[in-house]
C-alpha positions in Angstrom: 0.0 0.0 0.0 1.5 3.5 -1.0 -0.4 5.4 1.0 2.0 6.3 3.7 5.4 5.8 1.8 8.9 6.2 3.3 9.2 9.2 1.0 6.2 10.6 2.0 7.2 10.4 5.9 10.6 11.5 5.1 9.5 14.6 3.5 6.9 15.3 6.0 9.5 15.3 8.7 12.1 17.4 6.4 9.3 20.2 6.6 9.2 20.4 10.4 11.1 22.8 12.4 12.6 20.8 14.8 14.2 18.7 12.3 15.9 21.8 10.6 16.9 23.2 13.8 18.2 19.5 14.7 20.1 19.5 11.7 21.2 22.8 11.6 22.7 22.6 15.4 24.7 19.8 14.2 26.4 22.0 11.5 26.6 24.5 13.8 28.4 23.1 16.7 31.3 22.2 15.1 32.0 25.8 14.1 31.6 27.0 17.8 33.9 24.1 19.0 36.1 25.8 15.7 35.6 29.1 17.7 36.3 27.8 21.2 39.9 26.4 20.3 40.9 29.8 18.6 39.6 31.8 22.0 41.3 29.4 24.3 45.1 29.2 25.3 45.2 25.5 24.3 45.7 24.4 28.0 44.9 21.0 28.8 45.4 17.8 31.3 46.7 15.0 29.2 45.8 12.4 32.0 42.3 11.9 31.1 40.9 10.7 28.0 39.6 14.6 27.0 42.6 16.1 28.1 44.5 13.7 25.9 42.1 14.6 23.3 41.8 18.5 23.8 46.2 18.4 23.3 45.6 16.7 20.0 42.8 18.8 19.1 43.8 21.3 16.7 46.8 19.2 15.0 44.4 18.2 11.8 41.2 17.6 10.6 40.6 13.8 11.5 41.7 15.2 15.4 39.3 18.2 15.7 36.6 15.9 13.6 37.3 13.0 16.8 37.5 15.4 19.7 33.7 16.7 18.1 32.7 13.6 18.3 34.2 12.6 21.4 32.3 15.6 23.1 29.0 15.2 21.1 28.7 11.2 22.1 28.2 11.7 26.2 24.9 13.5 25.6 24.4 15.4 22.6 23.6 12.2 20.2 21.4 10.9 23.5 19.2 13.9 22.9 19.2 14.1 19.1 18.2 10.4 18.9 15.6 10.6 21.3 14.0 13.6 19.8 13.6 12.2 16.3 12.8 9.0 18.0 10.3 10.2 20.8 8.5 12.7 19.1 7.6 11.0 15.7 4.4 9.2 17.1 4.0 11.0 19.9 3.3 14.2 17.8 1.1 12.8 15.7 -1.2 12.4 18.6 -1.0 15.6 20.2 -2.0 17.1 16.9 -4.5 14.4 16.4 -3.7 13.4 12.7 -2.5 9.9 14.4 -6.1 8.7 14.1 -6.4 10.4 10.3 -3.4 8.6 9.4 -4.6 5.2 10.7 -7.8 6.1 8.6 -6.4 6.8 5.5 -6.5 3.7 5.6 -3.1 2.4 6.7 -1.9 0.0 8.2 -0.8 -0.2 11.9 2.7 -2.1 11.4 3.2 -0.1 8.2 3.0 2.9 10.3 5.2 2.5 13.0 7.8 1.0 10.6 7.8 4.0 8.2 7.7 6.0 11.3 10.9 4.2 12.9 12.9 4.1 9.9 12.5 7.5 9.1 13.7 8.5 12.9 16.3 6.3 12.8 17.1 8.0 9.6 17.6 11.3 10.2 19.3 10.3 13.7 21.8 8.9 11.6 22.1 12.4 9.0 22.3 14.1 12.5 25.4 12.2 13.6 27.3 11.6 10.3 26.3 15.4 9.4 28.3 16.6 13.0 31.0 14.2 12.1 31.4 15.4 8.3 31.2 19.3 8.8 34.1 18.7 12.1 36.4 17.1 9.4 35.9 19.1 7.2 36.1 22.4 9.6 39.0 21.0 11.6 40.9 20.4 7.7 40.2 23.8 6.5 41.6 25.4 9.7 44.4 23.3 10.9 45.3 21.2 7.8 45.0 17.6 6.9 47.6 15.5 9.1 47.5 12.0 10.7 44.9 11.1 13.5 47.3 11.6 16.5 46.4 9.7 20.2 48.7 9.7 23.2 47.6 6.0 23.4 47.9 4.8 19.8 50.7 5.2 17.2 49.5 7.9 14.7 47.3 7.3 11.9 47.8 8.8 8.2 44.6 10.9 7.2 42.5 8.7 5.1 42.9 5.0 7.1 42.2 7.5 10.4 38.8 8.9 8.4 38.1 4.9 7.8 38.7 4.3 12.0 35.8 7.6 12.3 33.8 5.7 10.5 33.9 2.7 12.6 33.4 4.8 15.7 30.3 6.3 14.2 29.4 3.1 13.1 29.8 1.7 16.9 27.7 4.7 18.3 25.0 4.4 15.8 24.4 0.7 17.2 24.8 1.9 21.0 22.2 4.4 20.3 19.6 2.3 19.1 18.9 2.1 22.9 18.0 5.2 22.9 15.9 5.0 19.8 13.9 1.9 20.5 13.1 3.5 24.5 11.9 6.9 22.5 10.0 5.0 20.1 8.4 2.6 23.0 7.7 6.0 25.0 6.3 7.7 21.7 3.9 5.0 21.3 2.5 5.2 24.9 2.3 9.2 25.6 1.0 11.2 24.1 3.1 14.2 25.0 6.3 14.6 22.9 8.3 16.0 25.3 7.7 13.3 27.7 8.9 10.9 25.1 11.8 12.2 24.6 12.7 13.4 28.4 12.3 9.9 29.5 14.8 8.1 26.9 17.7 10.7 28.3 16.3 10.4 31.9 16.7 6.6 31.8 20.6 7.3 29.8 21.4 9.3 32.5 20.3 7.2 35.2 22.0 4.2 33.7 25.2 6.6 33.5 24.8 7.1 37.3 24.3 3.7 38.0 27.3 2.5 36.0 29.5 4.5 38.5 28.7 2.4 41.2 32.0 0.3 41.6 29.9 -1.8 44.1 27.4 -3.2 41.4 29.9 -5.3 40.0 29.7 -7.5 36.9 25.8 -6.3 37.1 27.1 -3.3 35.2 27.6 -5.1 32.2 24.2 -5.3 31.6 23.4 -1.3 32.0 23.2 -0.1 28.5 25.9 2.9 29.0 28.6 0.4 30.3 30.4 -0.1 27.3 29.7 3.5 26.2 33.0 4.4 25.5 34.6 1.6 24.2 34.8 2.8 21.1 38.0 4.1 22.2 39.6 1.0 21.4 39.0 1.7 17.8 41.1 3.6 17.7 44.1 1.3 18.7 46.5 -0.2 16.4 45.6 -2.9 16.2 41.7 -2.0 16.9 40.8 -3.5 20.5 36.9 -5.1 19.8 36.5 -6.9 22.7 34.2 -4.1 24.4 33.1 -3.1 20.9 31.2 -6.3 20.5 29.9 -6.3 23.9 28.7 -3.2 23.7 26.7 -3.8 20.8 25.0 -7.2 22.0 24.0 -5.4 24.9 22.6 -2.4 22.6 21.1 -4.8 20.1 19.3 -6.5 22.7 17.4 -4.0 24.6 16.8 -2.4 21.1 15.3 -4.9 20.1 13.1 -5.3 23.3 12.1 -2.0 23.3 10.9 -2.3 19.9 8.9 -5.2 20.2 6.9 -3.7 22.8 6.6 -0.4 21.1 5.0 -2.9 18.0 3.2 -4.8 21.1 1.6 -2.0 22.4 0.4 0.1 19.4 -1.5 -2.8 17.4 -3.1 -3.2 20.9 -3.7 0.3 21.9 -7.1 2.3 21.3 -6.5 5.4 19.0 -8.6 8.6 19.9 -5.9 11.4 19.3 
């Protein structure tokens, strides 16, 4: 049935404003990070994992383009994903055009699957989009050189844009937390906000949790645990070990979270 068309939802959502302003914060933060470095005296504590990354900053494109992204994953993409996420169904109901849709007539699993592709769609524009306009920023202003890591041997420029792309790749799948709790949120509220608030409450919660030492192995199972293990990637060679953890765990409550969002609609009485 072409009624309600991946197109068609993809342009729809192209057309709202929080999408453009979404979007256009991700081209835009780059540039302010840009603006940051060049107002700052370059000071930084090469200790920690950002101080090692703020020394490294500015010494080429690939580095600003990773330190972007190494600021942007901790919360930025947590709030990005769960907007396009949380507020795709959820909207529709506040404005009540979900029940007009339904009627049009399509389909209830069509729906939500158009609706869920498209999120996870443009959550995935957002974050290459970020990544992209950082390279591209950090090359125009301090050159194109090898991806440099006080824990790793230095990369040459393009095999350092192919380890980006894994790291992207790696966030992408830990995100999809993020996006199936939205989604399952979107499909039970009908408020947008609370959608959306409640996938980064529940990230942040699990980010508290995941600092209790005491917990034990039981943190392997909180969906942040293996948040930065992406760091590995960037290793010579690559360490995966967390990698591949990370995304079982991700996969899996992804998945759950899906299923009930799909459990819960075709069960759930429309009147919004």
């Amino acid at each position: 049935m072409s009624t309600f068309s991946v197109g068609t939802e993809w342009r729809r959502q192209a057309a709202r404003r929080r999408t453009q302003l979404a979007l256009g914060f991700m081209v835009l933060l780059p540039l302010i990070v840009l603006a940051a470095f060049q107002l700052s005296d370059g000071g930084a504590d090469p200790d920690d994992d950002f101080g090692s990354l703020v020394s490294v900053a500015t010494t080429g494109g690939p580095n600003f383009a990773l330190f972007t992204i190494f600021v942007s994953s901790g919360f930025l993409f947590v709030v990005v994903v769960a907007l396009f996420c949380g507020d795709t169904v959820a909207s529709e109901a506040s404005w009540g055009s979900l029940r007009y849709l339904l009627a049009a007539p399509v389909p209830r699993a069509r729906l939500l699957g158009v609706k869920l592709v498209v999120a996870l769609a443009y959550s995935a524009l957002a974050v290459v989009v970020l990544a992209v306009t950082a390279l591209l920023a950090g090359t125009l202003r301090y050159g194109w050189h090898p991806l440099r890591s006080t824990t790793a041997p230095e990369l040459a420029p393009w095999p350092a844009v192919g380890r980006l792309g894994l790291v992207l790749g790696y966030l992408a799948v830990s995100l999809l937390v993020v996006a199936g709790l939205a989604f399952l949120l979107s499909v039970c509220t009908d408020a947008p906000l609370g959608a959306v608030g409640g996938a980064v409450l529940l990230f942040i919660l699990s980010s508290i949790l995941d600092q209790i030492t005491a917990l034990g192995d039981l943190r392997n199972l909180l969906p942040t645990h293996f948040s930065s293990a992406w760091l590995g990637l960037l290793s010579t060679p690559p360490q995966t070990g967390d990698v591949v953890k990370g995304m079982i765990v991700s996969i899996a409550y992804a998945t759950i979270f899906s299923a009930l969002a799909w459990y819960r609609f075709l069960r759930k009485d429309i009147v919004s």
